[in-house]
KOLRO-162132 format. One record per residue (C-alpha): residue number from 1; y, z, x; residue in one letter. Coordinates in steps of 0.2 Angstrom, whole numbers, plus 2048, in hexadecimal, padded with zeros to 3 digits. Each point is the difference from the previous one (the first is absolute). Layout:
<voke k="NUM" py="Y" pz="Z" px="X" r="A"/>
...
***
This chain:
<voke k="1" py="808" pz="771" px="7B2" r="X"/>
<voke k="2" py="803" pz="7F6" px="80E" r="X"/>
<voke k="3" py="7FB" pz="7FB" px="80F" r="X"/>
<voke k="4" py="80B" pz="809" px="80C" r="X"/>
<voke k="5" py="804" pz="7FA" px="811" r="X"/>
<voke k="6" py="800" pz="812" px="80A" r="X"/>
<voke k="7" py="7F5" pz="80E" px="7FC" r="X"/>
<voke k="8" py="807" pz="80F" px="7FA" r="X"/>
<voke k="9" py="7FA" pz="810" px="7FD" r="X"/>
<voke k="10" py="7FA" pz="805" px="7EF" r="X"/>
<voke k="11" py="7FB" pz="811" px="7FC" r="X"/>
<voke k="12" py="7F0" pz="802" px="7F4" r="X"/>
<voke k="13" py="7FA" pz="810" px="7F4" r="X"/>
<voke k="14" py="7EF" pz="804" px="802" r="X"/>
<voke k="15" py="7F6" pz="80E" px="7FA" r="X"/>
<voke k="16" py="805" pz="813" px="807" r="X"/>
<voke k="17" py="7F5" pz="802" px="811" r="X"/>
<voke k="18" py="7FC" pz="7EA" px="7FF" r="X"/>
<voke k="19" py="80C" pz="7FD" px="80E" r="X"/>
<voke k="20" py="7F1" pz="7FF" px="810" r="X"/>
<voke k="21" py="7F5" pz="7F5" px="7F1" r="X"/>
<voke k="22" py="80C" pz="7F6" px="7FA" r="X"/>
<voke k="23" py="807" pz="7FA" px="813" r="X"/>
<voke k="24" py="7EE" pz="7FF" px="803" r="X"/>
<voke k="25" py="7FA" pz="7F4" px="7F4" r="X"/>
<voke k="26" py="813" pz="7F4" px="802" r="X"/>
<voke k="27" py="7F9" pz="7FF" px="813" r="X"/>
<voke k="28" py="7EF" pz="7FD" px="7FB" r="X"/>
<voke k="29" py="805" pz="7F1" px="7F4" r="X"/>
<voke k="30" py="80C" pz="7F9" px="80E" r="X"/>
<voke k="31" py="7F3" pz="800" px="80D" r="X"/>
<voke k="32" py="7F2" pz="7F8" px="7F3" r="X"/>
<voke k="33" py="80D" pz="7F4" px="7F7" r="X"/>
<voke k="34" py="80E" pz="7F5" px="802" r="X"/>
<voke k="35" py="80C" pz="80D" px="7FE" r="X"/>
<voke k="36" py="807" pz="802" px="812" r="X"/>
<voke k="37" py="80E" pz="7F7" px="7FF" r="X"/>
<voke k="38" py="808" pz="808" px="7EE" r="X"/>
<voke k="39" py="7FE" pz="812" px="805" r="X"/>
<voke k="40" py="803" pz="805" px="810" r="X"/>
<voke k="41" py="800" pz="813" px="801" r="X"/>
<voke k="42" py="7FA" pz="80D" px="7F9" r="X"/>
<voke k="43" py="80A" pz="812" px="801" r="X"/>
<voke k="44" py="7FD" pz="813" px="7FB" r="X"/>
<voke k="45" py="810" pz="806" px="806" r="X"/>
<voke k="46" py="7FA" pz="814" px="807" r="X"/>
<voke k="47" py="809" pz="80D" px="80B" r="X"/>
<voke k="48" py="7FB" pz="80E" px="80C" r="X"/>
<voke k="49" py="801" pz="810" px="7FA" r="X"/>
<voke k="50" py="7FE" pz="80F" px="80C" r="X"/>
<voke k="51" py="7FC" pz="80E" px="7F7" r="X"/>
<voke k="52" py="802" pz="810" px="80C" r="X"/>
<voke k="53" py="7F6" pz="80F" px="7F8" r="X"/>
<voke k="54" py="7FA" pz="812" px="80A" r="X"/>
<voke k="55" py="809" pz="7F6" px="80F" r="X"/>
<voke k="56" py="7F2" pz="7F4" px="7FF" r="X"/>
<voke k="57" py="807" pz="7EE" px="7FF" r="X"/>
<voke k="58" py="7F8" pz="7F3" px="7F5" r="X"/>
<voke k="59" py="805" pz="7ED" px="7FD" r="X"/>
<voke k="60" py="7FD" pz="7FA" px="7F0" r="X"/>
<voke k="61" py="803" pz="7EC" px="7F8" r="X"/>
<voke k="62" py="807" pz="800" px="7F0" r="X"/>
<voke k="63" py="803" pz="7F3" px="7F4" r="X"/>
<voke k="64" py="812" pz="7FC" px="7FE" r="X"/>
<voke k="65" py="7FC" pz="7F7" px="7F0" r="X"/>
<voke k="66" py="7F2" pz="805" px="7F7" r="X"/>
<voke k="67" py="7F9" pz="7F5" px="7F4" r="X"/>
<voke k="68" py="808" pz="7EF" px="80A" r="X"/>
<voke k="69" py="7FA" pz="7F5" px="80B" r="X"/>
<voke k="70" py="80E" pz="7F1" px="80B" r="X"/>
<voke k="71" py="7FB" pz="7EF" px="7FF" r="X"/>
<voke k="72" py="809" pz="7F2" px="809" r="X"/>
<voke k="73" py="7FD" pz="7EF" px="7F8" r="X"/>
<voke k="74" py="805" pz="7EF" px="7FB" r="X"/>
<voke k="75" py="800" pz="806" px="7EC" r="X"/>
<voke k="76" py="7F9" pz="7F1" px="7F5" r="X"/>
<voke k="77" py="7F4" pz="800" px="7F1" r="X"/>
<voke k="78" py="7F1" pz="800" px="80D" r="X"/>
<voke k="79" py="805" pz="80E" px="80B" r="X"/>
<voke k="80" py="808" pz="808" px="7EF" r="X"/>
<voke k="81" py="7EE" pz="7FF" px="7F7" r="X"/>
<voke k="82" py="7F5" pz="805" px="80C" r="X"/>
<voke k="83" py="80B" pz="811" px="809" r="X"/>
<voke k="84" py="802" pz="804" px="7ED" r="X"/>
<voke k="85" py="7ED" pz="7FD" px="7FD" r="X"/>
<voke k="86" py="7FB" pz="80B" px="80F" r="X"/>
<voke k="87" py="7F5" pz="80F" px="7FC" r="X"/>
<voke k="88" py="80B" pz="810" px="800" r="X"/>
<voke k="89" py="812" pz="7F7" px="7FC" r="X"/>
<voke k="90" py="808" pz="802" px="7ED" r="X"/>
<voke k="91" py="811" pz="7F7" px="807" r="X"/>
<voke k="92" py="80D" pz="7FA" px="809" r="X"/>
<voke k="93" py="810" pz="80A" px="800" r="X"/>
<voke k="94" py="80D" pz="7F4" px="7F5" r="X"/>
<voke k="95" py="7F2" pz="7FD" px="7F5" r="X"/>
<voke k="96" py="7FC" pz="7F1" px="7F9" r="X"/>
<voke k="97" py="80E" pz="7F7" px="80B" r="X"/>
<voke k="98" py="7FD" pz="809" px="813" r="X"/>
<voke k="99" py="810" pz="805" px="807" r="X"/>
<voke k="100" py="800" pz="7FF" px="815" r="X"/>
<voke k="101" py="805" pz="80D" px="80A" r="X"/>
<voke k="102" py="810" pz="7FC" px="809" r="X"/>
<voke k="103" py="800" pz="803" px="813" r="X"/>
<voke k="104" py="809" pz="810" px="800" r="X"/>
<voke k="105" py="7F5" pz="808" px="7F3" r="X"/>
<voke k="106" py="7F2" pz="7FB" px="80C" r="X"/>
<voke k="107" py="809" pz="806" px="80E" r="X"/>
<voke k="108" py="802" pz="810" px="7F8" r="X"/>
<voke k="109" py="7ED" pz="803" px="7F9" r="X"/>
<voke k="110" py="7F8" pz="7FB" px="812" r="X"/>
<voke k="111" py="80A" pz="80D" px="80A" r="X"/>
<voke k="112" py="7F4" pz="80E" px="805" r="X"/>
<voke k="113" py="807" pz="80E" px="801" r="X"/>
<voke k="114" py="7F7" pz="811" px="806" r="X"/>
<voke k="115" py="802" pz="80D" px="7F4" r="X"/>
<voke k="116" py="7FD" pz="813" px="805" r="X"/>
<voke k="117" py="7FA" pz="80E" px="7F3" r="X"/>
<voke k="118" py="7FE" pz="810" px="807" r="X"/>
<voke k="119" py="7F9" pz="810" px="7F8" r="X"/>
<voke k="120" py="80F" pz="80A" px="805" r="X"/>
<voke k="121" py="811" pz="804" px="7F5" r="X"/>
<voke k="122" py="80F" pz="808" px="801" r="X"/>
<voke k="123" py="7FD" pz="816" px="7FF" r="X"/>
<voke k="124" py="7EF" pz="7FD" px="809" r="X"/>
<voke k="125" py="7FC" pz="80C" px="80D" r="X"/>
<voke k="126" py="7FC" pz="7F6" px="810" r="X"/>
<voke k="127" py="7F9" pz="806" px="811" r="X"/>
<voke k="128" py="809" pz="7F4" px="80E" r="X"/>
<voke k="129" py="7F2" pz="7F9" px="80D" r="X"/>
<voke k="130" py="809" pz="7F8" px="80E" r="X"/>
<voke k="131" py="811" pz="803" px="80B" r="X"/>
<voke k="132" py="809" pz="80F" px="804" r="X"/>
<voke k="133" py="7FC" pz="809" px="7F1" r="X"/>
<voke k="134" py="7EE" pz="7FE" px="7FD" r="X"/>
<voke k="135" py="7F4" pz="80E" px="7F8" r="X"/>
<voke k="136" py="814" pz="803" px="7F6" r="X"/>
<voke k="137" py="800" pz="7FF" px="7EE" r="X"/>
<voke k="138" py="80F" pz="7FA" px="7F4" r="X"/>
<voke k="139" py="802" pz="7FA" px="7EF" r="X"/>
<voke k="140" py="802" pz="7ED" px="7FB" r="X"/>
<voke k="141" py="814" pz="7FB" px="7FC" r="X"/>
<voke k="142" py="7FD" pz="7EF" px="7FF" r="X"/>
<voke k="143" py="7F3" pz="7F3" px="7FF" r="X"/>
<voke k="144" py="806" pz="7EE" px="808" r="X"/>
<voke k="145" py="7F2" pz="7F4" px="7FB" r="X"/>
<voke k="146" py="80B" pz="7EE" px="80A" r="X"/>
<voke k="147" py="803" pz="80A" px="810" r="X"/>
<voke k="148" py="7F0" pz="809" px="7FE" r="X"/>
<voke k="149" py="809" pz="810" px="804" r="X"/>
<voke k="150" py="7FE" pz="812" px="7F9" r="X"/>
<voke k="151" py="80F" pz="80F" px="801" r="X"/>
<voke k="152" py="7F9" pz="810" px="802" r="X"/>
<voke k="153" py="80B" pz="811" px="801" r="X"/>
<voke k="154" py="7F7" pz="80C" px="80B" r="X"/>
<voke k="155" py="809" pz="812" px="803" r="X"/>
<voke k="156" py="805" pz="804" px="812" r="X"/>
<voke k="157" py="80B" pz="80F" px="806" r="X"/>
<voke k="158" py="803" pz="803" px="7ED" r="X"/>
<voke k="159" py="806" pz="7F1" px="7FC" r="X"/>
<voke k="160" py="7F8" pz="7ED" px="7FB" r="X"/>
<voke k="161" py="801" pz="7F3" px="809" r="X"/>
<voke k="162" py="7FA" pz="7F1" px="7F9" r="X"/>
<voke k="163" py="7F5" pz="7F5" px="80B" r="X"/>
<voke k="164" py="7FC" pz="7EB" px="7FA" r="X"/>
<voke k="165" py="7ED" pz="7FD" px="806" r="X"/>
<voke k="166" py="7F4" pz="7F2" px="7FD" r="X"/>
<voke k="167" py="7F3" pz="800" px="7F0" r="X"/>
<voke k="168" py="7F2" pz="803" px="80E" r="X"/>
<voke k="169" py="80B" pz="80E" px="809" r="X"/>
<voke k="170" py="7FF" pz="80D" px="7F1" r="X"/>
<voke k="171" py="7EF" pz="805" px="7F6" r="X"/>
<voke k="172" py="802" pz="809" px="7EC" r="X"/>
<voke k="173" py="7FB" pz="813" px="802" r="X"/>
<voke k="174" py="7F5" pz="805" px="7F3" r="X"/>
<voke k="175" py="7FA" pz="7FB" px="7EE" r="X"/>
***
């Protein structure tokens, strides 16, 4: 291993539910040691998840890669040894031989993105909450977790009309 000119980013197994530990103690032993200039930053990539349940909403932070941990460094023996020594690591990903993450891969792992889950699906009965046809009741067509939109058919004049809300428009009906 050599001594690299830029610091790239590394990504390191540790033990499942290690992640907050192991960065942790990486930060501990740059502040303490000479380590500041061979790793740079330390990562656990998460991302939002708004979980909407009985029309309550909740936002909850998930780990996007459980059981792995981002490290940029300047890889060498020392920086090597003493990441791979940390309590709570078993690896680098590329084994004996680290493989870097190229840019893109980076990129494409440090994007957060919002996630919604929401407890209703398609065939649900739903009371609508807000707009013209509030206190109404229909039953779920389609469930559109990107544009967070929900297509409910409701009866009126004997025939359905079918009406797109918001998650936080409609409410399940029963149980």
């Amino acid at each position: 291993m050599s001594d690299l000119a830029q610091p790239q980013w590394y990504v390191v197994h540790t033990y499942s539910g290690y992640e907050n530990k192991v960065k942790a103690n990486l930060e501990k032993l740059i502040e303490n040691g000479s380590l500041g200039d061979m790793i740079q930053e330390i990562s656990i990539p998460i991302e939002e998840v708004v979980e909407i349940k009985n029309n309550r909403r909740k936002t909850v932070q998930r780990k996007l890669l459980p059981g792995y941990v981002l490290v940029k460094m300047r890889m060498n023996e020392d920086s090597w040894y003493v990441v791979r020594n940390t309590r709570g690591v078993t690896g680098f990903v590329g084994g004996s031989r680290p493989t870097p993450l190229s840019e893109t891969d980076f990129a494409s792992i440090g994007q957060t993105q919002e996630t919604v889950r929401v407890d209703i699906q398609t065939g649900d009965e739903v009371r609508i909450l807000a707009g013209p046809f509030k206190d109404w009741t229909g039953r779920v067509t389609e469930v559109d977790t990107q544009l967070k939109h929900i297509r409910v058919l409701v009866t009126m004049l004997k025939r359905e009309l079918a009406i797109d809300l918001d998650f936080d428009e409609v409410v399940r009906i029963g149980d």
